[in-house]
C-alpha atoms as an extended CHARMM CRD file, in Angstrom:
* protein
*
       197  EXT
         1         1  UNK       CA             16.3200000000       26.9930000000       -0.0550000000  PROA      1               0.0000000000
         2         2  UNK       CA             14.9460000000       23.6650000000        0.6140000000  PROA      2               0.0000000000
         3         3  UNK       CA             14.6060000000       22.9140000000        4.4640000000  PROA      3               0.0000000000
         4         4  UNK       CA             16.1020000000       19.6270000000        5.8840000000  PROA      4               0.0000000000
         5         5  UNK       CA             14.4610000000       16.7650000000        7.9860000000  PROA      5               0.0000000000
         6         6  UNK       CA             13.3690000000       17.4220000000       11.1560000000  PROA      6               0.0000000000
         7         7  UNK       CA             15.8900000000       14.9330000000       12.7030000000  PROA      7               0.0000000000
         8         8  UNK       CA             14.5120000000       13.0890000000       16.0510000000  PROA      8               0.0000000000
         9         9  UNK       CA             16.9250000000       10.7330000000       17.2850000000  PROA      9               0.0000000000
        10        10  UNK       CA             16.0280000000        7.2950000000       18.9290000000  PROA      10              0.0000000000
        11        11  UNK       CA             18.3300000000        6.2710000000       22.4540000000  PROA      11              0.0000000000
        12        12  UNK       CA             19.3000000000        2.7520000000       23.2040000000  PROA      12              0.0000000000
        13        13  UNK       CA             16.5410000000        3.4720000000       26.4750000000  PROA      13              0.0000000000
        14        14  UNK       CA             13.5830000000        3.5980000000       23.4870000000  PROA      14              0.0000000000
        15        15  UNK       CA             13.4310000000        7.2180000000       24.2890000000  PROA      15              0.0000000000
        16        16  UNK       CA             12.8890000000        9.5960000000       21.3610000000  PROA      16              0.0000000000
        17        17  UNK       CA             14.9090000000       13.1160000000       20.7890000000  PROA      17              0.0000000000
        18        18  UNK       CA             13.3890000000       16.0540000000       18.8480000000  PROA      18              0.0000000000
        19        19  UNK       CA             17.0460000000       18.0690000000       17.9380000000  PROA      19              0.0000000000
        20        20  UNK       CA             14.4870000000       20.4020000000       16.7590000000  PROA      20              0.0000000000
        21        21  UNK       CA             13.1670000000       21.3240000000       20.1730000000  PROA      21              0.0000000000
        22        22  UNK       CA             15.8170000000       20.0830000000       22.2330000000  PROA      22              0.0000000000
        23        23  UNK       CA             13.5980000000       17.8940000000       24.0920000000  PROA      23              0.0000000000
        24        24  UNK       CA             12.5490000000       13.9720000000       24.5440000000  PROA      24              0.0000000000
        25        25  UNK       CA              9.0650000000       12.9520000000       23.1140000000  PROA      25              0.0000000000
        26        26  UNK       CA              6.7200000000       10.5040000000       22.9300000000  PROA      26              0.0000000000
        27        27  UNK       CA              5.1810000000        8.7100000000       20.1720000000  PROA      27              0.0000000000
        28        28  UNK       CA              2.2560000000       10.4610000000       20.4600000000  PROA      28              0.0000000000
        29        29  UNK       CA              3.9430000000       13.3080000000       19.6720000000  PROA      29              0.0000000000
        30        30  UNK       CA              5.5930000000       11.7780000000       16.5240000000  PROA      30              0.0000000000
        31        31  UNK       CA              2.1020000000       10.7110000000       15.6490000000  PROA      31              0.0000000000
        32        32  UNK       CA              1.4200000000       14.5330000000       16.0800000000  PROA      32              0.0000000000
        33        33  UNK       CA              3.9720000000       15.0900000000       13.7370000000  PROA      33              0.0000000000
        34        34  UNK       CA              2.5640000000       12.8210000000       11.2230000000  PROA      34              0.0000000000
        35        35  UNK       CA             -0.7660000000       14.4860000000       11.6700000000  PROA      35              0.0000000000
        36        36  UNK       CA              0.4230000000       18.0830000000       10.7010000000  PROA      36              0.0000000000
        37        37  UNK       CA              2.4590000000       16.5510000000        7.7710000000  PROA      37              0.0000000000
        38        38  UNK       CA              5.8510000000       17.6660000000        9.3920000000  PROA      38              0.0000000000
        39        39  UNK       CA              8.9080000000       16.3150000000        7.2220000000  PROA      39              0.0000000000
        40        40  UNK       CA             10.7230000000       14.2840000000        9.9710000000  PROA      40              0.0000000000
        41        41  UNK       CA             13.2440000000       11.6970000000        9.9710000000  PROA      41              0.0000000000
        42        42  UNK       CA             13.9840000000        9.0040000000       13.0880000000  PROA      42              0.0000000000
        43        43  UNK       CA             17.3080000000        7.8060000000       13.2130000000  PROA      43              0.0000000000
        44        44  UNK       CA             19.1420000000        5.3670000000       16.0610000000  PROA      44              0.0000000000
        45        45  UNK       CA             21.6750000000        7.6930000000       18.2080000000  PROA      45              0.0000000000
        46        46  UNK       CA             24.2840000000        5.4120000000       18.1270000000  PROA      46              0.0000000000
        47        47  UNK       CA             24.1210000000        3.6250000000       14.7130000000  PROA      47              0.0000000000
        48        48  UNK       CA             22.7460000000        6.6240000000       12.4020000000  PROA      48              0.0000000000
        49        49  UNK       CA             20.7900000000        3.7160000000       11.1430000000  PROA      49              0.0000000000
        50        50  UNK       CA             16.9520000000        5.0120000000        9.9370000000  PROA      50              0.0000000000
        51        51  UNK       CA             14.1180000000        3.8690000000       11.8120000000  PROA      51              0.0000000000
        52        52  UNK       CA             11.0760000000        6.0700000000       10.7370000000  PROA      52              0.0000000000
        53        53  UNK       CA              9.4770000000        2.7210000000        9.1370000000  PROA      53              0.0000000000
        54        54  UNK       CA              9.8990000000        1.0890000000       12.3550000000  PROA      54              0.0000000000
        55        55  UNK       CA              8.2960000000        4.2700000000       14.0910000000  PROA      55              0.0000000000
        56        56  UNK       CA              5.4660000000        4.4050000000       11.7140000000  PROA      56              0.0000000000
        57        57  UNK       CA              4.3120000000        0.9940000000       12.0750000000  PROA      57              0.0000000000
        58        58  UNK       CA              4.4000000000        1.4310000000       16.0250000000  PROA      58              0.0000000000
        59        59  UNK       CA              2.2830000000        4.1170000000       15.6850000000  PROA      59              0.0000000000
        60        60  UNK       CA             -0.0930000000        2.0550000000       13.1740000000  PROA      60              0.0000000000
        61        61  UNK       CA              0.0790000000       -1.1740000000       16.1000000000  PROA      61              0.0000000000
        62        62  UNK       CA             -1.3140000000        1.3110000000       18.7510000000  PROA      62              0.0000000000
        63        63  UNK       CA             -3.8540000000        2.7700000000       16.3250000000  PROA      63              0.0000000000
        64        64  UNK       CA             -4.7670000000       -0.5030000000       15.6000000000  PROA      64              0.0000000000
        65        65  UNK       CA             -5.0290000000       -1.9230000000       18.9720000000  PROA      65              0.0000000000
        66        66  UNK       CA             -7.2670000000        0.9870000000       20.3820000000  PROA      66              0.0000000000
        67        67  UNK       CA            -10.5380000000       -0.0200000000       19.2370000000  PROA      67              0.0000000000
        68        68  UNK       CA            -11.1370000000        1.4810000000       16.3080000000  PROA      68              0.0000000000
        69        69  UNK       CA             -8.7300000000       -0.5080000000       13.8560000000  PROA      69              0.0000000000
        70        70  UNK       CA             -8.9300000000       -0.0660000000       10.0770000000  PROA      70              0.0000000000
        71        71  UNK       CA             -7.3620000000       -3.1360000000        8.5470000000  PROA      71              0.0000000000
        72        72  UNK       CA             -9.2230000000       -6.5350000000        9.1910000000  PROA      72              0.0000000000
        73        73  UNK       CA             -7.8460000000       -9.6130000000        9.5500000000  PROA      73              0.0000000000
        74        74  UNK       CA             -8.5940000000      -10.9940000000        6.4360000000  PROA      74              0.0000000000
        75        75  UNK       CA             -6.4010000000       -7.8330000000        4.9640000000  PROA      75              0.0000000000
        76        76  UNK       CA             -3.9870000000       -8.2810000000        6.8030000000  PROA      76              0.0000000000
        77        77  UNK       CA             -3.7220000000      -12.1090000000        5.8800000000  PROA      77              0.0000000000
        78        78  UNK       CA             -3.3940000000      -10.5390000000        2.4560000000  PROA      78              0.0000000000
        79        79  UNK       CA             -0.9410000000       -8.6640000000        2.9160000000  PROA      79              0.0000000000
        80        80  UNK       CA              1.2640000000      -10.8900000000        4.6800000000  PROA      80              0.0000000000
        81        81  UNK       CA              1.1720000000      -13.3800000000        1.6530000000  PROA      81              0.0000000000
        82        82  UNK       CA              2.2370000000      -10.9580000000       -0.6610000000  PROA      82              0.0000000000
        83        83  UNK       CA              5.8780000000      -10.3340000000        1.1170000000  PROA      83              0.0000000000
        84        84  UNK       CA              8.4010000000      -12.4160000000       -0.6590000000  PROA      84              0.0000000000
        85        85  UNK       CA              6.0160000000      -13.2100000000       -3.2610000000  PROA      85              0.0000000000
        86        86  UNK       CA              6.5820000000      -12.1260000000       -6.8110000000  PROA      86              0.0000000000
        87        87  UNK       CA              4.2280000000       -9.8650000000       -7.2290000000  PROA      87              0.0000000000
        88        88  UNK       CA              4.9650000000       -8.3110000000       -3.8620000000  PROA      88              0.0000000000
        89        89  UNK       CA              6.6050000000       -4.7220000000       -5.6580000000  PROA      89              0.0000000000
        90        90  UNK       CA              3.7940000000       -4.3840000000       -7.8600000000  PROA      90              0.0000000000
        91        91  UNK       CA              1.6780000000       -5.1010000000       -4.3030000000  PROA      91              0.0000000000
        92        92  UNK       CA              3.3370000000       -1.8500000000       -2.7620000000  PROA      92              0.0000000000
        93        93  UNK       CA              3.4760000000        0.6390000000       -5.2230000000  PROA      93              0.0000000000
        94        94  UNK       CA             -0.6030000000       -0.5780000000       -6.2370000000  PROA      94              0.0000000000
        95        95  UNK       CA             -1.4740000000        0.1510000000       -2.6050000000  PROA      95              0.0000000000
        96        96  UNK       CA              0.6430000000        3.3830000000       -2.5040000000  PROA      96              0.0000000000
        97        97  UNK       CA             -1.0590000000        4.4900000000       -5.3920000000  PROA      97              0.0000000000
        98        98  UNK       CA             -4.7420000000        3.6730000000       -4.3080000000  PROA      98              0.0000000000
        99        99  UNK       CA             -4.0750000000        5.1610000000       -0.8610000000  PROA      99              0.0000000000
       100       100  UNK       CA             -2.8460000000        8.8330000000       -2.8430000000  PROA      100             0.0000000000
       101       101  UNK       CA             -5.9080000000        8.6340000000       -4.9710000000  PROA      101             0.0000000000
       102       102  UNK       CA             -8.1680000000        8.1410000000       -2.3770000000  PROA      102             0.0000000000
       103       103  UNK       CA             -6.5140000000       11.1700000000       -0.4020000000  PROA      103             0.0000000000
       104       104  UNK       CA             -6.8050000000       13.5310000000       -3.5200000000  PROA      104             0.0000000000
       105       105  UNK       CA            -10.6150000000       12.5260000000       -3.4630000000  PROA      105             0.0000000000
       106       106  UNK       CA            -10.6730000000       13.1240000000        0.6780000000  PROA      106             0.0000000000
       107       107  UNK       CA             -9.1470000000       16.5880000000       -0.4920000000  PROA      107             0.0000000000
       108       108  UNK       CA            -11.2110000000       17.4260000000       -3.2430000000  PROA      108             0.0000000000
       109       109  UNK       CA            -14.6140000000       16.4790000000       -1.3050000000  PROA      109             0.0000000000
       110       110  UNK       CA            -13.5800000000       18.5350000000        1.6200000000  PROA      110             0.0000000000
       111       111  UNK       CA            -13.0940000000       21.6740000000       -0.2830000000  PROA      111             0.0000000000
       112       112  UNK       CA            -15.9660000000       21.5830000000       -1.8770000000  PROA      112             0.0000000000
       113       113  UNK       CA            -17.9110000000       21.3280000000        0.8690000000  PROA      113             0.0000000000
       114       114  UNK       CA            -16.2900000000       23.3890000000        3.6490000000  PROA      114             0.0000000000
       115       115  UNK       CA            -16.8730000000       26.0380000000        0.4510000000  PROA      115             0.0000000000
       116       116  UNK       CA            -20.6600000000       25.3250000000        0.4430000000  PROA      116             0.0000000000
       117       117  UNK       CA            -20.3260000000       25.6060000000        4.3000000000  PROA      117             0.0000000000
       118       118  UNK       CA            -18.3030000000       28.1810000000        4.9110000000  PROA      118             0.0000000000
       119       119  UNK       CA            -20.6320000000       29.9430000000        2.5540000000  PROA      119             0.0000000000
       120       120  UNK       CA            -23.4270000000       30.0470000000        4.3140000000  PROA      120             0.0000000000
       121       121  UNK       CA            -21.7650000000       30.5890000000        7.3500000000  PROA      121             0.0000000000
       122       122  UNK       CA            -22.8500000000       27.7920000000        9.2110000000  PROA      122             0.0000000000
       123       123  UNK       CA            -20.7320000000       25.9770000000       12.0430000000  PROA      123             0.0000000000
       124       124  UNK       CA            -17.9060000000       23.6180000000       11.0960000000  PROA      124             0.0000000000
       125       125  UNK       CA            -17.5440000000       22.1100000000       14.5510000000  PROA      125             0.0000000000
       126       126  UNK       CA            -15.3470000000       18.5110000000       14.1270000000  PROA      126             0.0000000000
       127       127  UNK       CA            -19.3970000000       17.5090000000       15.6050000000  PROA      127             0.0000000000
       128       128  UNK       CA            -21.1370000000       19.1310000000       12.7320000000  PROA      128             0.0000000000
       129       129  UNK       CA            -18.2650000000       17.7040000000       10.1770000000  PROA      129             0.0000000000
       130       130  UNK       CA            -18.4600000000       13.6160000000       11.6330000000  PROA      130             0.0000000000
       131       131  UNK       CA            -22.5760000000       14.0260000000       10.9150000000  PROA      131             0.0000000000
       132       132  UNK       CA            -21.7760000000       15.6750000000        7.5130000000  PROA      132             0.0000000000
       133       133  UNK       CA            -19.2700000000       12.9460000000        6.4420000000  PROA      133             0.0000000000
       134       134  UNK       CA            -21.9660000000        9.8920000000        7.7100000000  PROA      134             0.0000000000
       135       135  UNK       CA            -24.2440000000       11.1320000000        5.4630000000  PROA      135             0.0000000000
       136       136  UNK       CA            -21.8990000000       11.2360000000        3.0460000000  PROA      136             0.0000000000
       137       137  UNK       CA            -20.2770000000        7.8780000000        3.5320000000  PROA      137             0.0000000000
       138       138  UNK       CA            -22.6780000000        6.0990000000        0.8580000000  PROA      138             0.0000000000
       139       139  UNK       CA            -21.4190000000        8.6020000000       -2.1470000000  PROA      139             0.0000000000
       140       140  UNK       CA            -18.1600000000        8.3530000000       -1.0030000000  PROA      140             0.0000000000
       141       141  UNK       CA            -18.5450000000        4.0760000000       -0.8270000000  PROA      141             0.0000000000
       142       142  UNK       CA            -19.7290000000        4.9400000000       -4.5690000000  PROA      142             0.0000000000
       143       143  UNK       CA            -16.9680000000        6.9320000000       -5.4940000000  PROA      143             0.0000000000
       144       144  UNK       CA            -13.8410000000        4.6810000000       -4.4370000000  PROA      144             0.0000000000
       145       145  UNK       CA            -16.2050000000        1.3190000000       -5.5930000000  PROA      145             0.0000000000
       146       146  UNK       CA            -16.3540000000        2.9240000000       -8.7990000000  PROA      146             0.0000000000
       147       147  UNK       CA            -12.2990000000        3.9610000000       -8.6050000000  PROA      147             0.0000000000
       148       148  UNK       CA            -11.8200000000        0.1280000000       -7.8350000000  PROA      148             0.0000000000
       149       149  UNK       CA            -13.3540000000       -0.9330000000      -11.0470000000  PROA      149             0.0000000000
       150       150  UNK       CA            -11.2250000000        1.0460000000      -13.0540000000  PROA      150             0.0000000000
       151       151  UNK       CA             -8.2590000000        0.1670000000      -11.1400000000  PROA      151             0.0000000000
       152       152  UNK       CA             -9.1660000000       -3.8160000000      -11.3830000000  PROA      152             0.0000000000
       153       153  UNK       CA             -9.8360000000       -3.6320000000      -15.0440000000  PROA      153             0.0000000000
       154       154  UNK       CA             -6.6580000000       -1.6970000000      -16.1700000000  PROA      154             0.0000000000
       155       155  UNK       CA             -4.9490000000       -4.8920000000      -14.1300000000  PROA      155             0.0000000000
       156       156  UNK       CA             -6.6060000000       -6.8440000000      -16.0250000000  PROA      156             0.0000000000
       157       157  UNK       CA             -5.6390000000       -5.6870000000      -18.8010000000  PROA      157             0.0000000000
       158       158  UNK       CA             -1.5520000000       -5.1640000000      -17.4130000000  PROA      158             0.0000000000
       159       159  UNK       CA             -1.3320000000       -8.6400000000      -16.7660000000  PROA      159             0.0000000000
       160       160  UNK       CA             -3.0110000000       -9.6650000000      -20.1990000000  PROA      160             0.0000000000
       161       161  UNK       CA             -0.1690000000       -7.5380000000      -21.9680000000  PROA      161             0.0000000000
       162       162  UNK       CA              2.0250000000       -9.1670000000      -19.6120000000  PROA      162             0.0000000000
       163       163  UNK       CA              1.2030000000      -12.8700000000      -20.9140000000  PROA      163             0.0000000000
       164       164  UNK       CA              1.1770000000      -11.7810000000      -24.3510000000  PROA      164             0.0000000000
       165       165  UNK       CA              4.4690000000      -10.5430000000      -24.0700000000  PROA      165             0.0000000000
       166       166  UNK       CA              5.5160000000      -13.6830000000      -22.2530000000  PROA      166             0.0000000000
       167       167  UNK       CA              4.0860000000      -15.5640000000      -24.9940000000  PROA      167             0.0000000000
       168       168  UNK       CA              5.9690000000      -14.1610000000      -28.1570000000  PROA      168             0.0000000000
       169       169  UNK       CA              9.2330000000      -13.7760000000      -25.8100000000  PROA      169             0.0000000000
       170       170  UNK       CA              9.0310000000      -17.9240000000      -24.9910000000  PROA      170             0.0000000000
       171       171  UNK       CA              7.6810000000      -19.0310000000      -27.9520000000  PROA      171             0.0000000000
       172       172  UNK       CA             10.4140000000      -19.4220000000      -29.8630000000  PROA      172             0.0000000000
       173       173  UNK       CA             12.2480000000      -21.8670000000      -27.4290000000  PROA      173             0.0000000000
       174       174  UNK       CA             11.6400000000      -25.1010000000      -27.9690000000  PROA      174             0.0000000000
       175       175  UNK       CA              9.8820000000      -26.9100000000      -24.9720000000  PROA      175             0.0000000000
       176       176  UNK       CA              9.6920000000      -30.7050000000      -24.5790000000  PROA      176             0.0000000000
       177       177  UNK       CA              6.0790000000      -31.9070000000      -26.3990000000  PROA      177             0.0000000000
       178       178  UNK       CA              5.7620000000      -28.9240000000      -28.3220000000  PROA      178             0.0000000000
       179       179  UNK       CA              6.7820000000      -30.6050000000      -31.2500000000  PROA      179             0.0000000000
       180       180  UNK       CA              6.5650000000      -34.0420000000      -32.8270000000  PROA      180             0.0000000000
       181       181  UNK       CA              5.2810000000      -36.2370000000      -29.7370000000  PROA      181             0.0000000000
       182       182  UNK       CA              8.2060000000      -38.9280000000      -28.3050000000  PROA      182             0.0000000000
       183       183  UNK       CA              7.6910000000      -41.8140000000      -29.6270000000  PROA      183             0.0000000000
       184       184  UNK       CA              6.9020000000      -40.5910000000      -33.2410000000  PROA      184             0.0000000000
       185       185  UNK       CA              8.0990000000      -42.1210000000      -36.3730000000  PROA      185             0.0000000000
       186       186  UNK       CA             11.1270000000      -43.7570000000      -35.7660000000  PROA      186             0.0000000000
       187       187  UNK       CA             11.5430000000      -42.9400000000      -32.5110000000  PROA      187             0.0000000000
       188       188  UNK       CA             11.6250000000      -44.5030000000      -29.5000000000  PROA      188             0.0000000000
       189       189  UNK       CA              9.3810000000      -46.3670000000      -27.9030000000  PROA      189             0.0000000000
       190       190  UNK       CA              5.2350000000      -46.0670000000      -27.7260000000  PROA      190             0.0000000000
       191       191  UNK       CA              2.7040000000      -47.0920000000      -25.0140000000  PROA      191             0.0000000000
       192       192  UNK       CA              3.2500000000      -50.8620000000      -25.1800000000  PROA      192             0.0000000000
       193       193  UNK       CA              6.7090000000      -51.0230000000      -26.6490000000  PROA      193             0.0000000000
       194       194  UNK       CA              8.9120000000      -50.3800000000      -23.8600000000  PROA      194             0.0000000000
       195       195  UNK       CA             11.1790000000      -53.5570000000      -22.9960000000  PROA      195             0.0000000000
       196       196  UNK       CA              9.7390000000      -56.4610000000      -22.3220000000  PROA      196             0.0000000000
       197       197  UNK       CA             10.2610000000      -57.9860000000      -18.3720000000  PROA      197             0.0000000000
């Protein structure tokens, strides 16, 4: 039996209700949520209208406010262009697909080595993991640089099969100077032949 939702419901005083627990929360706590990959859903009390996008991207302003942000500026810039341009669906589901890649390799990497840890029975204090993962940082740089090639060449090669479609769809319609240039054998008038004043 597949479980619902967990249903938190948003008040017209910004206040947040878990129906789960019966109680108000914060957004900490929906952050909290997010962190244990709970299923939940946000909707406004009054309205039924959904507002877990809205929610999420709260949560993303405080992360990115507190210091430590992880977009720059320059991304962000990005970003912004892309919305209502028309590339801007091929935008989203590229960056949803980048982000699940680059948790399956988080995944995969951690497993392997809290195997090799666990092993040896050796601490895996979150202390002992952050100076694991430093030293780590440059292969995994050199994993997702390497991921980014692949992904920039096959679009690349997506948007050359897109023009070559475009090509042989369009090329059949006749567009003005793509045949016998104006002004061709009887017809019309050449440089120096217009009217005189």
């Amino acid at each position: 039996m597949a479980t619902s939702s967990r249903l938190i419901k948003k008040y017209p005083n910004r206040r947040l209700y878990d129906t789960q627990t019966s109680a108000y929360i914060t957004l900490a706590d929906v952050k909290q949520l997010v962190l244990e990959n709970e299923d939940f859903r946000v909707v406004d009390a009054k309205s039924d209208e959904d507002l877990t996008r809205s929610i999420l991207l709260q949560i993303i302003l405080e992360e990115e406010a507190s210091g430590a942000p992880l977009f720059t500026s320059q991304m962000l810039s990005q970003i912004i262009r892309f919305y209502g341009h028309a590339m801007q669906g091929m935008m989203g589901a590229y960056l949803e697909k980048s982000m699940g890649a680059f948790v399956d390799i988080q995944n995969t990497f951690q497993e392997q080595s809290k195997a090799f840890y666990d092993g040896k029975n050796l601490p895996t204090s979150p202390e002992l993991w952050a100076q694991f993962m430093q030293v780590q940082t440059p292969m995994m740089q050199g994993m997702m640089s390497h991921y980014i090639d692949q992904s920039k060449n096959l679009f690349v090669q997506m948007q050359e099969q897109m023009q070559q479609q475009a090509r042989s769809v369009f090329q059949n319609f006749p567009f003005p100077g793509a045949g016998a240039p104006p002004g061709g054998p009887g017809g019309g008038t050449g440089p120096g032949e217009g009217g005189k004043k």
